[in-house]
TORBASE-587687 format. One line per 3 residues: number of its first residue (from 1); their letters; for each residue x, y, z of N, C-alpha, C, O. Coordinates in steps of 0.1 Angstrom, whole numbers, plus 5000, padded with zeros to 4 digits. Each point is the difference from the previous one (the first is absolute). Layout:
N
NUM> A> X,Y,Z,X,Y,Z,X,Y,Z,X,Y,Z; ...
***
This chain:
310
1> XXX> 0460,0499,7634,4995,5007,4988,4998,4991,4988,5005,5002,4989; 4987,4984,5013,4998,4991,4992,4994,5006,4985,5006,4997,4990; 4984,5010,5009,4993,5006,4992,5003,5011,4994,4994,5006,4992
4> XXX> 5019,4998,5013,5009,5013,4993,5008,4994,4993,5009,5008,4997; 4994,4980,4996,5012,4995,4993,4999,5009,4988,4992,5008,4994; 5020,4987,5004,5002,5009,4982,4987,4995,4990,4994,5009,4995
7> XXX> 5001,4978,5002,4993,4999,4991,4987,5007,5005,4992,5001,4991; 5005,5003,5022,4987,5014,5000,5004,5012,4990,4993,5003,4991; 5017,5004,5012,5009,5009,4994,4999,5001,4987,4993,5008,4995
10> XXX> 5015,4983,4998,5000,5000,4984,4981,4996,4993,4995,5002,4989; 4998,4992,5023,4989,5001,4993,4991,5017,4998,4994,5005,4990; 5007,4999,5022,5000,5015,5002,5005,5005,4989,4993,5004,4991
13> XXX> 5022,4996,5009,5004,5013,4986,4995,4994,4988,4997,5008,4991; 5000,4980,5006,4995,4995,4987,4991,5005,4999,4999,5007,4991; 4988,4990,5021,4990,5010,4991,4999,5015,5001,4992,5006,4994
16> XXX> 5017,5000,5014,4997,5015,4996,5007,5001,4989,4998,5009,4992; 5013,4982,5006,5006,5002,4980,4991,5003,4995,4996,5011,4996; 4998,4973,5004,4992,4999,4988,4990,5010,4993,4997,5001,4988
19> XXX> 4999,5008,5029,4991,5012,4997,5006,5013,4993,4993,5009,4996; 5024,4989,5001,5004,5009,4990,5013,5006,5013,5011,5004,4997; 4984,4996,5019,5010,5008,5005,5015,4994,4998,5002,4988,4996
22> XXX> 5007,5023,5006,5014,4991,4996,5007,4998,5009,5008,4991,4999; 4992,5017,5015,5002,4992,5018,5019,4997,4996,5006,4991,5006; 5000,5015,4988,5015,4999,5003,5002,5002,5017,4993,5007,5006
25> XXX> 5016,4987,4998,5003,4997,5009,4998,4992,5013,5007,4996,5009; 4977,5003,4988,4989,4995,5010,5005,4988,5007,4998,4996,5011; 5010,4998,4977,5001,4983,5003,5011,4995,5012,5001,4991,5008
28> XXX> 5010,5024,4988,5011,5003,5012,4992,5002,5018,5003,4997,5011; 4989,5008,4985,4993,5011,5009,4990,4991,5010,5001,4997,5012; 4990,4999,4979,4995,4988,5010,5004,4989,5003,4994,4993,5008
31> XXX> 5016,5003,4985,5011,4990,5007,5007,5007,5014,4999,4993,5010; 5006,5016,4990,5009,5002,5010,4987,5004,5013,5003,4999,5012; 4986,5005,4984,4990,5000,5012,4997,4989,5003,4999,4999,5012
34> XXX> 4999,4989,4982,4996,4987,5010,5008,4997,5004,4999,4994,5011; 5017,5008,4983,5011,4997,5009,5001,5007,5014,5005,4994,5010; 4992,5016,4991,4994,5006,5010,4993,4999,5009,5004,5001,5012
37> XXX> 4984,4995,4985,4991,4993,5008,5001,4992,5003,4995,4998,5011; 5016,4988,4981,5004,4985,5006,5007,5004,5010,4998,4992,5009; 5009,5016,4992,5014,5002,5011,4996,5006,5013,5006,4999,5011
40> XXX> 4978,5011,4988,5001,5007,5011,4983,4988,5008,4991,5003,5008; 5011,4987,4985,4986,4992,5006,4991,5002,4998,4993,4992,5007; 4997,5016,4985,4989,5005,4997,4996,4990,4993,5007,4993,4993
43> XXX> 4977,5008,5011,4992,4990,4994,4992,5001,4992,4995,4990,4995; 5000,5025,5003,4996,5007,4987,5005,5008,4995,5012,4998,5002; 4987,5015,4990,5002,5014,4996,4989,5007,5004,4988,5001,4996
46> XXX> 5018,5004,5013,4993,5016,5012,5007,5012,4995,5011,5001,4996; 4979,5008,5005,5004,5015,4995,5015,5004,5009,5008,5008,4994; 4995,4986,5021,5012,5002,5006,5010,4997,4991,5009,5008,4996
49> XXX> 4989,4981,5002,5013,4993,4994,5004,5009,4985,5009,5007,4997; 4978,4990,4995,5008,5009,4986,5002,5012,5001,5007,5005,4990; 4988,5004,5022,5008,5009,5010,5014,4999,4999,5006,5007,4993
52> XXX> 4997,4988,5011,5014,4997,5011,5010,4997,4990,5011,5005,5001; 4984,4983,4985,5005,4997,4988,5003,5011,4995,5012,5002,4999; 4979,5005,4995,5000,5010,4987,5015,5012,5010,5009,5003,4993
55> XXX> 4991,5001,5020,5005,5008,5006,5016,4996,5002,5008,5009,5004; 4996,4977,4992,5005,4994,5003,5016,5008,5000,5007,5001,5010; 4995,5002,4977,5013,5010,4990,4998,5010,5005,4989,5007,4998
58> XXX> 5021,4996,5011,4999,5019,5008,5007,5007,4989,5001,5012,4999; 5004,4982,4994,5006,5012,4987,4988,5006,4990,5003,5011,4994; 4986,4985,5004,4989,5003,4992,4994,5012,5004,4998,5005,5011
61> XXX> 4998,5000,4971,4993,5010,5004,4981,4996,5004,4996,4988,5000; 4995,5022,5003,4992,4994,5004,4990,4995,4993,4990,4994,5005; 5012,5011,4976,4994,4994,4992,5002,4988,4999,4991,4992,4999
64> XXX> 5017,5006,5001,5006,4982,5002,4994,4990,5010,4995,4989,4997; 5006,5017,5016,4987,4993,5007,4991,4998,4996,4997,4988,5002; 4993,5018,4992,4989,5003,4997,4998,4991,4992,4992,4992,5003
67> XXX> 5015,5008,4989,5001,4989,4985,4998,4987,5005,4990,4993,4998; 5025,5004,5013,5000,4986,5007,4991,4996,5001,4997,4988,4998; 4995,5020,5007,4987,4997,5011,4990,4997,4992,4995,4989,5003
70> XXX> 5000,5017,4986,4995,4999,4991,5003,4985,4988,4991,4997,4991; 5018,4998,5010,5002,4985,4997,4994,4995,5008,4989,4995,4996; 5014,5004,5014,4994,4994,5010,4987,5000,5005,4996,4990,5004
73> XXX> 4995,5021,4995,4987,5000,4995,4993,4991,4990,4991,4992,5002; 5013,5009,4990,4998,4996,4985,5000,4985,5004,4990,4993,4995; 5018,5003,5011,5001,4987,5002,4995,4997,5011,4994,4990,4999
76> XXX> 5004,5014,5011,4994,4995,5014,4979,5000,4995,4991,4993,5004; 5011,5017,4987,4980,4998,4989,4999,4987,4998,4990,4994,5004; 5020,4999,4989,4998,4988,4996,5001,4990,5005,4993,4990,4997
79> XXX> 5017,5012,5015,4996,4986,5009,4992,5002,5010,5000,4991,5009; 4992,5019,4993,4986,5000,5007,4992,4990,4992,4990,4993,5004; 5014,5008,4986,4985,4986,4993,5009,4986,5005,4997,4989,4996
82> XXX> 5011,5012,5009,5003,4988,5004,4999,5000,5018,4996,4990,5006; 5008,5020,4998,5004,4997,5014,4991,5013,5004,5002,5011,4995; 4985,4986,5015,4997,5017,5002,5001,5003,5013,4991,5007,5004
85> XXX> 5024,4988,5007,5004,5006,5005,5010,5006,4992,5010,5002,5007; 4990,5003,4983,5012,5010,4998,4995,5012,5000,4989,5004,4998; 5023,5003,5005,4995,5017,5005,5003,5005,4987,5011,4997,4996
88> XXX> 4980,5011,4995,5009,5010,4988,5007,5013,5007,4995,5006,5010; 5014,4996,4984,5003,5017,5010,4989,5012,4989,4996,5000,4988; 5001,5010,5024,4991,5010,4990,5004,5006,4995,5012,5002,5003
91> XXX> 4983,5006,4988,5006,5012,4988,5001,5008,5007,4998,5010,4993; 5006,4994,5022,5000,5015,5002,5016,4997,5011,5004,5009,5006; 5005,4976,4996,5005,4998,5005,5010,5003,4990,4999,4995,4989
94> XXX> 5016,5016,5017,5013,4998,4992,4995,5010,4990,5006,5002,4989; 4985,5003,5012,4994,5011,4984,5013,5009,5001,5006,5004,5010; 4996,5000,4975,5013,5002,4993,4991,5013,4986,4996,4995,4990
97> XXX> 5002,5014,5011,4994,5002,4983,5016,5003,4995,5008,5006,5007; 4995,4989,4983,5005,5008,4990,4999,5012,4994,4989,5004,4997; 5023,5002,4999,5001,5014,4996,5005,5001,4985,5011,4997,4995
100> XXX> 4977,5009,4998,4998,4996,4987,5009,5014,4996,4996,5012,5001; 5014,4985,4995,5004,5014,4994,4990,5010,4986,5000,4991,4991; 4995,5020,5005,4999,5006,4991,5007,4995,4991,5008,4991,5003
103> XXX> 4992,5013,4986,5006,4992,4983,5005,5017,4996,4996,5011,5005; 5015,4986,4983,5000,5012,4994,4991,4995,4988,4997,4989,4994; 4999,5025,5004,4995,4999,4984,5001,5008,4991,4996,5012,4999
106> XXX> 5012,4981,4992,5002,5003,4985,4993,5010,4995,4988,4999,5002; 5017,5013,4990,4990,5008,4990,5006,4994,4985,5010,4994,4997; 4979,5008,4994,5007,4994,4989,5008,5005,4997,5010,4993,4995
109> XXX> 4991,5021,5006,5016,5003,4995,5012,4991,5008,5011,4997,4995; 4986,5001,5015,5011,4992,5008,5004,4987,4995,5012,4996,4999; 4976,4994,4996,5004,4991,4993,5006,4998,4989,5007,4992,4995
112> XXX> 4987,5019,5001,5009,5002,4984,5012,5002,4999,5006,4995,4990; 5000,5014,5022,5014,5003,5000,5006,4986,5006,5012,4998,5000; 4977,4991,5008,5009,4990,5001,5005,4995,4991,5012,4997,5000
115> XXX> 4980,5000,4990,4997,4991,4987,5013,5008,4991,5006,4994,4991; 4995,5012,5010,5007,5009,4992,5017,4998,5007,5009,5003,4992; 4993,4995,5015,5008,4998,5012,5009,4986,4992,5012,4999,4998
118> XXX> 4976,4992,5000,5008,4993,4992,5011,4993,4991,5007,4990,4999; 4987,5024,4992,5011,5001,4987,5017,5008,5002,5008,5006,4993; 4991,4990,5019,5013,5006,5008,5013,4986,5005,5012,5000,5001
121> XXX> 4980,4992,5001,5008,4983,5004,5006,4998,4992,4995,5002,4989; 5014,4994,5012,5013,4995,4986,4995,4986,4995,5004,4997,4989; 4991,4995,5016,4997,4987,4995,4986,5002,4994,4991,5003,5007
124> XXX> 5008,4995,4974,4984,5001,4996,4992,4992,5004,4989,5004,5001; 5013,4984,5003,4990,4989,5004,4998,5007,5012,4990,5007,4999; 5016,4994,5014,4994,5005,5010,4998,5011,4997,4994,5004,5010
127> XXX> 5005,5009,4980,4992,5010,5002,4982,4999,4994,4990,5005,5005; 5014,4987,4983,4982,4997,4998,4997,4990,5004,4990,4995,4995; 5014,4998,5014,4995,4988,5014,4996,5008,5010,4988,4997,5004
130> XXX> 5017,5014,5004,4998,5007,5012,4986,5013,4992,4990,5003,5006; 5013,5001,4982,4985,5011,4997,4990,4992,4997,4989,5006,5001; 5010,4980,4994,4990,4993,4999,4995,4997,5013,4989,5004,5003
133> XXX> 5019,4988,5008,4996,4997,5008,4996,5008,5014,4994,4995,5010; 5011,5020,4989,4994,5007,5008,4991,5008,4994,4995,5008,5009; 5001,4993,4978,4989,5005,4992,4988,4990,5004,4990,5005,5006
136> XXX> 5009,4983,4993,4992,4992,5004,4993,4999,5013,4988,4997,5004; 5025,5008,5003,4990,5000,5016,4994,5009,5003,4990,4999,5006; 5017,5015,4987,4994,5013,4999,4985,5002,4995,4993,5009,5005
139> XXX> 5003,4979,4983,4990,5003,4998,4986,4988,5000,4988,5001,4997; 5019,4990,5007,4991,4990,5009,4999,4996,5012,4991,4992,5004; 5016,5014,5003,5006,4997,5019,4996,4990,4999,4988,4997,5002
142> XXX> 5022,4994,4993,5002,4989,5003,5012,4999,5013,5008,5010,5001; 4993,4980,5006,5007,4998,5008,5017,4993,4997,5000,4989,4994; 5010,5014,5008,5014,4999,4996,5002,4987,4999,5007,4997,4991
145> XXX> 4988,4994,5016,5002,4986,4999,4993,4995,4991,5004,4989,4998; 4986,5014,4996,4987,4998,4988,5010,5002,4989,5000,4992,4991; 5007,5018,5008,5006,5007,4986,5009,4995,5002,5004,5000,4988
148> XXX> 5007,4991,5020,5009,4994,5001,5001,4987,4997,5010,4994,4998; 4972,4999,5001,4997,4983,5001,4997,5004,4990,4996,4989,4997; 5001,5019,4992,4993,4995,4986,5011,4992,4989,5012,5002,4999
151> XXX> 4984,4993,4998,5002,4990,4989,4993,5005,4985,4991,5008,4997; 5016,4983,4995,4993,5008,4988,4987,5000,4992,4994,5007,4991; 5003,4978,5017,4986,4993,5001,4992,5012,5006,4992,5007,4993
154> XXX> 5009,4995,5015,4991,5012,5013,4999,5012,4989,4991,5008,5002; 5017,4996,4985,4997,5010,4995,4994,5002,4989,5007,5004,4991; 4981,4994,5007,4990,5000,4984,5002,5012,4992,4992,5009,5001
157> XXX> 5019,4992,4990,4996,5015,4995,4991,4992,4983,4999,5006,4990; 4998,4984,5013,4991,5000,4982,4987,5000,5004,4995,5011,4996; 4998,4983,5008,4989,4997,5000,4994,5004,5013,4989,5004,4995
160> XXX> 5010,4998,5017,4993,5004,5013,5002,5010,4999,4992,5009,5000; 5030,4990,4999,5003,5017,5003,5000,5002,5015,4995,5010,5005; 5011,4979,5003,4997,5001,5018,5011,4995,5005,5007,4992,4994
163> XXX> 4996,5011,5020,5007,4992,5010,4992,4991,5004,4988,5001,4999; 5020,4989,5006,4991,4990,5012,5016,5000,5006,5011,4998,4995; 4979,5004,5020,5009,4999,5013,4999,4987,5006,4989,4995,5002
166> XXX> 5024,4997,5000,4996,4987,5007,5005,4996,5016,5011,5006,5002; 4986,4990,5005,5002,4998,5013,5000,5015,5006,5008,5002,5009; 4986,5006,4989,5003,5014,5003,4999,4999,5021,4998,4990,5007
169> XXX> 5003,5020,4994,4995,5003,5022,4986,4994,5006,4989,5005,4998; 5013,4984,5008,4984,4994,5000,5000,4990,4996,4991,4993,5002; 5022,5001,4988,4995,4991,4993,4989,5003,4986,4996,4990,4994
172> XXX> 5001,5017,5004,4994,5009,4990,5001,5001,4984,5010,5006,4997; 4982,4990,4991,5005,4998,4987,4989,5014,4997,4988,5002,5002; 5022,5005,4992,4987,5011,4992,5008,5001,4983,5010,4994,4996
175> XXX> 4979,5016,4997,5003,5002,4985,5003,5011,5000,4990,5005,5005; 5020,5008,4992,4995,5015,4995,4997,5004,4984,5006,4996,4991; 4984,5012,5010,5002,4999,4990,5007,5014,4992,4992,5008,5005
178> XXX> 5014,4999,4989,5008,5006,4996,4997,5009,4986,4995,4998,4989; 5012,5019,5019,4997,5009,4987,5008,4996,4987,5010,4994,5001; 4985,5010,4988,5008,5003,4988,5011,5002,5004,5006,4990,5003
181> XXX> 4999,5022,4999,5011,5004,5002,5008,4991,5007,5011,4998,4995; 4986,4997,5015,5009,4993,5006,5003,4984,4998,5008,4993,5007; 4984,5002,4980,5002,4993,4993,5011,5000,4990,5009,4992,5001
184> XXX> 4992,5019,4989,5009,5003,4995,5014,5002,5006,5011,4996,4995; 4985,5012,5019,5014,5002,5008,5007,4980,5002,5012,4996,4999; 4976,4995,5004,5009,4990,5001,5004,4996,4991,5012,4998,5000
187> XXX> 4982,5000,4987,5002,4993,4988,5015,5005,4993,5005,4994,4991; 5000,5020,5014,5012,5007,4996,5008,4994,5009,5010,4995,4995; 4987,5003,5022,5011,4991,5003,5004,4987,4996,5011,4995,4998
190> XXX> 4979,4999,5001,5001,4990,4996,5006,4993,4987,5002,4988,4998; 5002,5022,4993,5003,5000,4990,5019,5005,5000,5009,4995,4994; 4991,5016,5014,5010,5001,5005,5012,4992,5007,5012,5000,4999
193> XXX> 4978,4994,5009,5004,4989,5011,5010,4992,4997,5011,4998,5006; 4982,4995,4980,5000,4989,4990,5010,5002,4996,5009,4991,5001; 4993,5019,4992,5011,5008,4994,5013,5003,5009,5011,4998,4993
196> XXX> 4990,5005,5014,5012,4999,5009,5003,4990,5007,5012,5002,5004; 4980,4982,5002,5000,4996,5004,4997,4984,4997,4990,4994,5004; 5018,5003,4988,4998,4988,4989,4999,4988,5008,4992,4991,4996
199> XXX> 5013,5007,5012,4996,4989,5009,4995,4996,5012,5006,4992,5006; 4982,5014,4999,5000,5003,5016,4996,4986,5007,4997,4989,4995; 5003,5013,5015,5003,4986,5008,4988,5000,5009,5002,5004,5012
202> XXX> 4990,4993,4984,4986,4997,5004,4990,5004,4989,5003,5001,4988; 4986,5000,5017,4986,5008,4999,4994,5013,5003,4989,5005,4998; 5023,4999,5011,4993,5015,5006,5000,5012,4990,5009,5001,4992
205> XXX> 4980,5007,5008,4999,5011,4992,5011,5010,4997,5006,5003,4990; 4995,5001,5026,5010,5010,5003,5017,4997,5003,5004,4995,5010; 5000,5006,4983,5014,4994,5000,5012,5008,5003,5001,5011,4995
208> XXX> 5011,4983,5016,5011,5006,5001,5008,4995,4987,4998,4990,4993; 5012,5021,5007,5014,4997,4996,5004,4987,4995,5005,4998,4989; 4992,4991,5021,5005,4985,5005,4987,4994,4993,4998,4988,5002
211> XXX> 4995,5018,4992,4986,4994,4996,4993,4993,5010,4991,4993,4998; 5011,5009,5010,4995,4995,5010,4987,5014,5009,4998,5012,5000; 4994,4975,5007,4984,5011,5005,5006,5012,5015,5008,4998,5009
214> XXX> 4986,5012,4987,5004,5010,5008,5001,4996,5014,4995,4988,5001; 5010,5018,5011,4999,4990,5012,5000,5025,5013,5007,5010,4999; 4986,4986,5006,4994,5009,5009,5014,5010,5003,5001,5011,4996
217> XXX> 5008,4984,5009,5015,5008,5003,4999,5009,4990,4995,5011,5000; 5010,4983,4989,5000,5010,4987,4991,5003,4997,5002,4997,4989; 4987,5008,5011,4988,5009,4994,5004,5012,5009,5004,5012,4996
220> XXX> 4995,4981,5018,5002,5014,5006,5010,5009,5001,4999,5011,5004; 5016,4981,4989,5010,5006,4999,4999,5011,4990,5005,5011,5000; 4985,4983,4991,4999,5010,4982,4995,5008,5005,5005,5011,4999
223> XXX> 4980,4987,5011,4989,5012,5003,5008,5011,5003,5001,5011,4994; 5007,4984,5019,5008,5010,5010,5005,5010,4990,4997,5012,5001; 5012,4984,4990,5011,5009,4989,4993,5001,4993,5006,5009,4993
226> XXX> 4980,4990,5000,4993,5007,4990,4993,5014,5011,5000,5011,4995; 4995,4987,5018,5000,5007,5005,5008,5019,5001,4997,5012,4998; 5015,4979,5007,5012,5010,5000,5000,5008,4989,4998,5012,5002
229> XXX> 5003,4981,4982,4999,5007,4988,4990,5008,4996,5003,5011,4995; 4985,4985,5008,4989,5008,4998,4997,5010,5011,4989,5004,5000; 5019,5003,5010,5004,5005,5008,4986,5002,5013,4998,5011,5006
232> XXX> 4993,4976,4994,4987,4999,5011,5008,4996,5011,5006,4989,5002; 4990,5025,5007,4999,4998,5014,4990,5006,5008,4996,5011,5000; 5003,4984,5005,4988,5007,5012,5001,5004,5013,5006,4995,5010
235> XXX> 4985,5021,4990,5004,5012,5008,5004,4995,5013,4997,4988,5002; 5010,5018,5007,5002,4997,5011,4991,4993,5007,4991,5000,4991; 5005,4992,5020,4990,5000,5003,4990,4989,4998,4995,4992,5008
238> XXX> 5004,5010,4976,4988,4988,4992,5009,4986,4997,5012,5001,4997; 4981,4989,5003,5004,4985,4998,5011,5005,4987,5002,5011,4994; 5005,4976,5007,5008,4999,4988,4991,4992,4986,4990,4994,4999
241> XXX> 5021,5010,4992,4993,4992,4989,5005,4983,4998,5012,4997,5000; 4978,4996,4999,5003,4985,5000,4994,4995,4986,4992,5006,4993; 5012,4983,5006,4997,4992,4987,4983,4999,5006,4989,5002,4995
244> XXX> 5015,4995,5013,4977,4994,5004,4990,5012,5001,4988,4999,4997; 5018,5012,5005,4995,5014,4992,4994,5000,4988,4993,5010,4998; 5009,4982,4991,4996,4996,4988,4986,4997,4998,4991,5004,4992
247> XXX> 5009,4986,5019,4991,4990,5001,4985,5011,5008,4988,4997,4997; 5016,5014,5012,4992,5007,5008,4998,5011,4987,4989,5003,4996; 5021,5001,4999,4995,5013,4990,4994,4999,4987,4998,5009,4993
250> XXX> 5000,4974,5005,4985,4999,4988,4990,4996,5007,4989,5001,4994; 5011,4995,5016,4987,4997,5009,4990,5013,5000,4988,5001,4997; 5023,5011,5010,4997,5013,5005,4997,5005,4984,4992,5009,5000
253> XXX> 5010,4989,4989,5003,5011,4990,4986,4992,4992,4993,5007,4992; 5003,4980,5010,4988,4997,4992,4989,5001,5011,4988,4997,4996; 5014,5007,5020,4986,5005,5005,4996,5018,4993,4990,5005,4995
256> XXX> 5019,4998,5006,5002,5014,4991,4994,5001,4992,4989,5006,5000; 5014,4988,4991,4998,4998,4988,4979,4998,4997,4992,5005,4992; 5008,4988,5016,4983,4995,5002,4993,5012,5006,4989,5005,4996
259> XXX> 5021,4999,5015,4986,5011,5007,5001,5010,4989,4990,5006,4997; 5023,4998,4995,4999,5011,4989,4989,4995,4989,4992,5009,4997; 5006,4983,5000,4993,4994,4990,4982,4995,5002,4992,4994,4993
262> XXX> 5007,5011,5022,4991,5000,5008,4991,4985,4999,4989,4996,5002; 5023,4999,4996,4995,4981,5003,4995,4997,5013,5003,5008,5009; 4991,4981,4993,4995,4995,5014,5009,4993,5011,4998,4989,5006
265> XXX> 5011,5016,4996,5016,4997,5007,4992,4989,5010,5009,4992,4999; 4982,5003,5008,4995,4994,5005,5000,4984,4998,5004,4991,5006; 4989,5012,4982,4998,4987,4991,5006,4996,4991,4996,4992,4992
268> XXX> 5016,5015,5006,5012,4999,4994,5010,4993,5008,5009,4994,4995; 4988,5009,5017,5018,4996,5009,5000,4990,4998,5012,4997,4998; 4977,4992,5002,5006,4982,5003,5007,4999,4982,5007,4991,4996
271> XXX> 4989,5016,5000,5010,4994,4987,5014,5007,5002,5011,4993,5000; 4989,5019,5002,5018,5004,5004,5003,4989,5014,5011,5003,5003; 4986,4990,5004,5003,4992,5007,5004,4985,4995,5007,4991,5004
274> XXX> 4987,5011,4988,5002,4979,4991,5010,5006,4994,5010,4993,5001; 4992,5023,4990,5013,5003,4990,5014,4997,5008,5010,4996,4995; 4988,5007,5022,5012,5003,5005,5004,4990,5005,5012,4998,5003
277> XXX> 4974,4988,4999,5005,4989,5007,4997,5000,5013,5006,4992,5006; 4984,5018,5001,5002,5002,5014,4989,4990,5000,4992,4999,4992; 5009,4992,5025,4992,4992,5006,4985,5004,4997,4992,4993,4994
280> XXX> 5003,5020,5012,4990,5005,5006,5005,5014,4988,5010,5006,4996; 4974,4996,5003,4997,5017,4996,5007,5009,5009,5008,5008,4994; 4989,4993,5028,5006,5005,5004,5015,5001,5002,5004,5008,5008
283> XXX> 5004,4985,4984,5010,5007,5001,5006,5006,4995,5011,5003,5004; 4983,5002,4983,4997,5009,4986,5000,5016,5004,5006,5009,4995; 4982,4991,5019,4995,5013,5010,5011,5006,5000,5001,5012,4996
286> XXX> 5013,4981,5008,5006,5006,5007,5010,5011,4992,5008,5008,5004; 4988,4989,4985,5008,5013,4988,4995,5010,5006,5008,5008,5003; 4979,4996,4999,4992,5010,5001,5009,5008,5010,5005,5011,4997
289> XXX> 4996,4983,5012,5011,5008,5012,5012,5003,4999,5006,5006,5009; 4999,4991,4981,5015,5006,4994,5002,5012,4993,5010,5007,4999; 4975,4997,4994,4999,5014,4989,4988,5005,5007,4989,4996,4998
292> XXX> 5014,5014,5011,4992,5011,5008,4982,5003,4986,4988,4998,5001; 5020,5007,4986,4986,5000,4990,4995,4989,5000,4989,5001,5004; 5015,4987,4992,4985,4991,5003,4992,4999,5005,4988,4998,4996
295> XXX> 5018,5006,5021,4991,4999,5013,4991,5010,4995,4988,4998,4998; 5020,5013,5001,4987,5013,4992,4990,4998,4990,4990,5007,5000; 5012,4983,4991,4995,4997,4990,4990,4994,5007,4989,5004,4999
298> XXX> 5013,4984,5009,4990,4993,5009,4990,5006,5003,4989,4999,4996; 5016,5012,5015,4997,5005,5010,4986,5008,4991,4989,4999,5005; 5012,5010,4980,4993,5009,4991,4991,4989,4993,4989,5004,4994
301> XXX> 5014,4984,5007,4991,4987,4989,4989,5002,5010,4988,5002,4996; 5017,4996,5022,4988,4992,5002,4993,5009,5013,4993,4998,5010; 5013,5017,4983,4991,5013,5001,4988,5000,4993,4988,5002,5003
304> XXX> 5020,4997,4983,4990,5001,4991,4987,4988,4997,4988,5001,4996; 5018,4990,5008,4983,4987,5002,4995,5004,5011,4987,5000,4999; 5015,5002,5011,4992,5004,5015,4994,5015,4996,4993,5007,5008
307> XXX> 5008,4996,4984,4994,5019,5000,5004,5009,5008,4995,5011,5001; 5021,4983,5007,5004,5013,5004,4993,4996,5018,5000,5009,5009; 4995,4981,4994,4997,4993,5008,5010,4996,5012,5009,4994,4995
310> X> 4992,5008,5017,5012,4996,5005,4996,4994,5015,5009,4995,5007
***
């Protein structure tokens, strides 16, 4: 396996970096496959082998395979421009789909009572640190790690009046730009912040206790008990409510919002797609399938351009 050394490897993840992907673990992953292939004598990568590889861990579920295998793809593409006896494995080998669970979604009254939920925490810094910071996601779906990496640089309240997201999923830099209201709402934390929190120990916006930047354990710890307080649960049956529900119930609540307003939801979506950060427009679609009325809404838009036409 002369031509499988590590420096093929790290040239591989370098440039799919460079293209923005971020490939955690890859480096583990295709190391322990050519180790693989060195030990079992192979002289290329054949669909058997990253077979046999990816299958390897009988404790795995079978999404995991799939995955495996799918490194291994990715990589066996690239050393075909070098070696074209290598076999790629195909996309229909080890297929795995994932099971995308439904989202809950928020009514505003529900957020309000989170927000409100609050003013219940015995510590004031964490109570207007947690209504800011889950007011925020509520009404930008921004993603938890976005609202977690801001700094105070990332926050213009004079002059733009915007977020900028940095290193976002993707590798991804975007701007939001931001209502009144929720300008003010920061500019009161912020002011607040300051005020209870005379020395904080960094740059991050959102600050614990320790002045220090929020860290994922605890958000979810506050969500969960702001939860409980505002007494949202969901009927037997239907998903639970999650922090990333946030993120799905302004997606869902600004397609609404358009078909009510009889905007061109069409030629609108790629901008709610750059708002949300998503790769592709299509994965924007997929709100549509979480709130039964959109589909309806769809379904009545593109009655009404066809004339009833079917």
């Amino acid at each position: 396996m002369s031509h499988l050394h590590a420096a093929a490897a790290r040239e591989y993840l370098g440039i799919r970096r460079a293209l923005g992907f971020k490939l955690r673990g890859h480096d583990r992953l295709i190391e322990d496959f050519i180790t693989f292939l060195t030990d079992t004598g192979a002289s290329t990568i054949t669909t058997a082998a990253a077979v046999e590889w990816a299958t390897r861990p009988g404790h795995l579920q079978p999404v995991r395979y799939a995955q495996r295998l799918g490194v291994v793809r990715g990589f066996a593409n690239y050393m075909r421009t070098i070696d074209s006896g290598v076999q790629v494995p195909p996309t229909d080998v080890l297929t795995h789909r994932r099971w995308r669970r439904d989202p809950y979604l928020y009514s505003h009254e529900e957020i309000d009572a989170l927000l409100a939920a609050t003013s219940h925490l015995r510590l004031p810094l964490r109570a207007v640190t947690f209504r800011c910071f889950f007011g925020l996601l509520a009404v930008t779906g921004m993603r938890v790690g976005e609202a977690i990496a801001l700094d105070n640089a990332d926050v213009d309240l004079l002059e733009d009046a915007a977020l900028v997201i940095r290193h976002a999923k993707f590798g991804k830099h975007r701007q939001l730009p931001l209502h009144p209201s929720t300008i003010d709402a920061l500019r009161d934390y912020a002011t607040a912040r300051d005020r209870l929190c005379t020395r904080p120990r960094g740059a991050s916006f959102f600050l614990t206790m320790n002045g220090t930047r929020l860290n994922y354990p605890g958000v979810h710890l506050a969500f969960a008990d702001l939860l409980t307080r505002a007494g949202i649960r969901a009927p037997e049956g239907t998903p639970a409510p999650t922090i990333h529900g946030l993120r799905h119930s302004f997606a869902v609540a600004t397609l609404r919002d358009w078909y009510r307003a009889g905007a061109d939801v069409s030629a609108k979506l790629p901008l709610l797609s750059a708002y949300l950060g998503h790769a592709h427009p299509a994965s924007t679609y997929w709100y549509f399938s979480t709130a039964p009325d959109l589909l309806s809404s769809a379904a009545q838009r593109l009655e009404q351009s066809t004339g009833g036409i079917r």
